[in-house]
C-alpha positions in Angstrom: -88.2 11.3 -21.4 -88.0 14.3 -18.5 -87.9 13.0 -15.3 -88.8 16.2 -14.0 -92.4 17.7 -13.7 -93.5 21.4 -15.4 -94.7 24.0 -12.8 -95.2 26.9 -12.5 -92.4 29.4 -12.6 -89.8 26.1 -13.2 -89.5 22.8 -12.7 -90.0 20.2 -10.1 -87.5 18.1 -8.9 -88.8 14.5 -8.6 -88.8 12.7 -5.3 -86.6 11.0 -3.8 -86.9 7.2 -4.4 -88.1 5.1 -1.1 -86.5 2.6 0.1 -87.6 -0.2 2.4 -85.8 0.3 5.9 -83.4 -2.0 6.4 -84.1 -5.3 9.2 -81.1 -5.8 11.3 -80.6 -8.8 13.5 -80.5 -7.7 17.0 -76.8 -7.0 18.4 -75.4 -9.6 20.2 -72.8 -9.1 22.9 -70.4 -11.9 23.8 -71.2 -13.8 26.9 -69.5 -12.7 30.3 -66.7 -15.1 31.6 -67.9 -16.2 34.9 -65.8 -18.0 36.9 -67.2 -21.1 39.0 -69.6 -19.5 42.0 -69.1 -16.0 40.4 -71.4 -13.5 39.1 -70.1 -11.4 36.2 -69.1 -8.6 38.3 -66.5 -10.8 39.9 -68.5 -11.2 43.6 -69.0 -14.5 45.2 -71.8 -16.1 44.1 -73.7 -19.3 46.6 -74.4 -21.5 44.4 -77.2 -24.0 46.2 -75.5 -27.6 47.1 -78.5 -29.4 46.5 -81.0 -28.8 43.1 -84.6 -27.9 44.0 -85.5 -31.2 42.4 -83.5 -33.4 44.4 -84.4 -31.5 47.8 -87.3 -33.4 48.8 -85.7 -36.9 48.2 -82.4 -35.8 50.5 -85.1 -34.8 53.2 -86.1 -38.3 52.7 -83.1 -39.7 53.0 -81.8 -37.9 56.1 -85.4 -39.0 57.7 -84.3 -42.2 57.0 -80.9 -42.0 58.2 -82.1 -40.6 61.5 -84.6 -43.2 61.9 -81.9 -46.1 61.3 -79.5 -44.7 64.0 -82.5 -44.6 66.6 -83.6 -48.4 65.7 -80.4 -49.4 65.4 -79.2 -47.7 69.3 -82.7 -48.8 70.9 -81.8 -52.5 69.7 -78.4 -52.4 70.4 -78.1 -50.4 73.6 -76.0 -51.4 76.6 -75.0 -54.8 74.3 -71.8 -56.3 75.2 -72.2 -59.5 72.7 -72.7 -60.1 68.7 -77.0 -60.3 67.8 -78.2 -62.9 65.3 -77.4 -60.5 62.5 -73.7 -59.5 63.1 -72.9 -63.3 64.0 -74.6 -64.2 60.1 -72.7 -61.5 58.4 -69.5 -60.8 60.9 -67.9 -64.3 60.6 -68.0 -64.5 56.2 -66.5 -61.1 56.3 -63.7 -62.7 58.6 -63.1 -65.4 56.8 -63.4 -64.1 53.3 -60.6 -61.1 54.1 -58.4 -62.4 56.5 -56.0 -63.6 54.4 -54.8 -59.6 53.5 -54.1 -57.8 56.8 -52.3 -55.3 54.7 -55.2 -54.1 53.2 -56.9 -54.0 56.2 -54.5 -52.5 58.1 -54.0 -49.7 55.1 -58.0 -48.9 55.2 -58.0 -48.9 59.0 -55.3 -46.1 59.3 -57.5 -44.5 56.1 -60.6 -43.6 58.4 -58.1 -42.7 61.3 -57.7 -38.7 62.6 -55.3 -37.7 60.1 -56.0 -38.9 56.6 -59.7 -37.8 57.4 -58.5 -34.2 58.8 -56.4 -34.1 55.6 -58.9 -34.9 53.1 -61.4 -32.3 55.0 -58.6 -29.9 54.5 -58.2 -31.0 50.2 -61.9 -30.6 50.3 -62.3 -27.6 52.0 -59.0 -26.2 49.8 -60.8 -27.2 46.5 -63.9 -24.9 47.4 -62.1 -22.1 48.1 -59.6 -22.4 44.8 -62.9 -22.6 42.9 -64.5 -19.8 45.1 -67.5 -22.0 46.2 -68.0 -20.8 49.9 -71.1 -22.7 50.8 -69.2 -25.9 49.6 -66.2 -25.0 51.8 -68.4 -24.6 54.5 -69.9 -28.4 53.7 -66.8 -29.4 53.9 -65.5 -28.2 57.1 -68.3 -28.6 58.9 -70.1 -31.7 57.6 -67.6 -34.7 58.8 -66.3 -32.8 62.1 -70.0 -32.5 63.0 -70.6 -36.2 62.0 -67.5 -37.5 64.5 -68.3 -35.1 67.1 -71.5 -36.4 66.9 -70.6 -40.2 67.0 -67.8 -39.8 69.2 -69.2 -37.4 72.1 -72.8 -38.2 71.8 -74.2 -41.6 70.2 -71.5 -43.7 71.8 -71.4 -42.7 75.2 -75.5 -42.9 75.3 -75.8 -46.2 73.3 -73.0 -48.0 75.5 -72.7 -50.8 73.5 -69.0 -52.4 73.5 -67.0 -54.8 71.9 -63.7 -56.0 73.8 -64.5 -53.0 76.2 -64.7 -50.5 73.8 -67.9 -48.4 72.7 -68.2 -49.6 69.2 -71.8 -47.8 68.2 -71.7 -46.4 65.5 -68.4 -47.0 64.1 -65.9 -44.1 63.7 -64.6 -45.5 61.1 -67.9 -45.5 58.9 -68.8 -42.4 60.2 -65.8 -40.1 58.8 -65.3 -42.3 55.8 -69.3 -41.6 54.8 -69.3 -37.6 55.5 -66.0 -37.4 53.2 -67.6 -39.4 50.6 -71.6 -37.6 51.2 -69.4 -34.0 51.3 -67.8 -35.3 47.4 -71.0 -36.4 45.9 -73.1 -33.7 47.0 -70.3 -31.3 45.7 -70.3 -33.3 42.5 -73.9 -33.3 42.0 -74.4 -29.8 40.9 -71.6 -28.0 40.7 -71.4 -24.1 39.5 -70.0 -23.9 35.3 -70.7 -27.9 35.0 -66.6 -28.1 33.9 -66.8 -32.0 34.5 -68.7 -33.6 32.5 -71.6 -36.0 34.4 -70.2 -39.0 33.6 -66.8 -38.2 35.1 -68.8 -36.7 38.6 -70.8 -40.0 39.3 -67.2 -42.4 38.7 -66.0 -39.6 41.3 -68.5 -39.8 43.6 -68.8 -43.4 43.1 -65.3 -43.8 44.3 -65.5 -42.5 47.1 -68.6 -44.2 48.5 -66.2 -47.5 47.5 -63.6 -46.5 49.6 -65.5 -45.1 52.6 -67.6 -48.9 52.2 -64.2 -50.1 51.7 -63.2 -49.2 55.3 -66.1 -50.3 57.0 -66.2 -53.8 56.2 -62.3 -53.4 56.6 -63.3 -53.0 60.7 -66.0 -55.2 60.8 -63.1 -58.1 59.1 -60.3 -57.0 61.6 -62.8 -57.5 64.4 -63.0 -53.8 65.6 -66.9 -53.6 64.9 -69.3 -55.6 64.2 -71.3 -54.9 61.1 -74.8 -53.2 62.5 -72.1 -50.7 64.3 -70.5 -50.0 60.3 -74.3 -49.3 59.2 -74.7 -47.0 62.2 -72.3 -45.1 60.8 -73.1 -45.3 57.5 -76.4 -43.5 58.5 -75.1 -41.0 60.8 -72.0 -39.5 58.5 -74.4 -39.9 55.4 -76.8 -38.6 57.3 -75.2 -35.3 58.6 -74.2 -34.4 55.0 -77.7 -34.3 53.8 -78.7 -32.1 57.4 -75.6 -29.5 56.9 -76.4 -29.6 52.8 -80.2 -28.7 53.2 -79.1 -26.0 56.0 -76.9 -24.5 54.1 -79.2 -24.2 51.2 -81.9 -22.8 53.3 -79.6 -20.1 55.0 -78.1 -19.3 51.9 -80.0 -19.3 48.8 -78.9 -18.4 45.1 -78.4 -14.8 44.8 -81.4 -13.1 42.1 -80.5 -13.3 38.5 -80.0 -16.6 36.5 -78.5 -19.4 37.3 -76.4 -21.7 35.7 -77.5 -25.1 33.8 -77.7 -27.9 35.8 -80.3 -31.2 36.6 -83.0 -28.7 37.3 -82.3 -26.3 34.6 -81.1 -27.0 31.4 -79.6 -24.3 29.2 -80.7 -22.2 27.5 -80.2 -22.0 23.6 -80.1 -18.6 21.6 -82.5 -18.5 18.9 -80.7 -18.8 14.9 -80.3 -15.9 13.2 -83.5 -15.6 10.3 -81.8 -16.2 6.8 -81.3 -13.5 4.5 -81.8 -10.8 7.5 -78.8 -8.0 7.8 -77.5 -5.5 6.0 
């Protein structure tokens, strides 16, 4: 059988068989390395403290915070004796740890100058390994802020004393809560999610034991009495939350997407269609 076709003055070639084009799966480029708090090109990145979602419950809990501190001076203000409540909870506590004064001695010199200046320092160091600047910042700032506060401010205006000291807020409480409100807060959310959540909240757990640790350590040695360790509790606890929602405001999340986190799950690239590809 001819393939071609007669013409005139010769013959035709015959055309060209078609083929369907072919369907190629879009080309897919390996994801970037980003390092924790980086973008891509290797800049710094501010990665929020704080997830949009949890925002308005840390405003909530600082209002609180604040109001506990002000009920708790008004109440207790110019006080040189033990209230109905301290006297209930003060003399168990006694009782129930005074048979180990060297724990209570160790966890005393714990929330002294220091250990707390050293583990600001640790903190402030693991930001800055990790190249997370606004957590560095929490760090260094949040728990001298909450002292300073306490030390210079609360205490001399609340004037309450025990054994002729100013005793509210406890000192104590107060850096022992910032350190631990500084290492869940950097926990919570942090840029690449390396550790897994259920490592970050036995973390952050820990150290809210130890900073509660310490306070009813003072309460038991008789160096506060126990509305003085929940003063404190509110005000370092409380200037976390302030310094972490200031941050956030003054220095938001560059443009561009972020990475997975409470607020923002991953995202997953869509499977490649069977029997696509050349």
């Amino acid at each position: 059988m001819e393939r071609g076709a007669r013409v005139r003055g010769g013959w035709r070639q015959p055309a060209p068989e078609r083929r369907p084009p072919e369907r190629r799966p879009p080309e897919r480029r390996p994801p970037e390395r980003q390092t924790a708090g980086h973008q891509s090109s290797g800049h710094p990145r501010a990665v929020r403290l704080l997830p949009v979602s949890l925002r308005l419950p840390a405003a909530s809990l600082l209002a609180c915070c604040v109001i506990v501190t002000v009920l708790l001076g008004i109440a207790f203000a110019g006080q040189r004796h033990a209230g109905r409540l301290d006297t209930a909870i003060d003399t168990p506590v006694k009782s129930a740890l005074n048979g180990f004064p060297w724990l209570l001695k160790v966890l005393d010199i714990t929330g002294t100058l220091i250990p707390v200046t050293l583990l600001t320092l640790a903190l402030v160091l693991a930001c800055v390994v990790t190249r997370r600047w606004s957590g560095a910042i929490l760090a260094a700032v949040a728990t001298p802020a909450a002292s300073a506060l306490t030390e210079g401010a609360l205490k001399p205006l609340v004037d309450r004393t025990m054994g002729g000291a100013l005793s509210f807020p406890s000192g104590h409480a107060t850096s022992m809560f910032a350190l631990a409100g500084t290492c869940a807060v950097l926990l919570l959310d942090p840029p690449g999610h390396r550790i897994t959540g259920a490592v970050r909240l036995m973390l952050a757990s820990l150290a809210l034991l130890a900073a509660t640790a310490v306070a009813i350590a003072m309460v038991a040695r008789g160096s506060h009495y126990f509305t003085d360790a929940v003063g404190g509790t509110a005000v370092g606890t409380g200037t976390v939350l302030a310094c972490a929602l200031c941050l956030d405001r003054l220095w938001p999340d560059p443009p561009g997407p972020a990475p997975p986190g409470p607020d923002r799950p991953a995202r997953r690239e869509p499977a490649a269609r069977p029997g696509t590809g050349g």
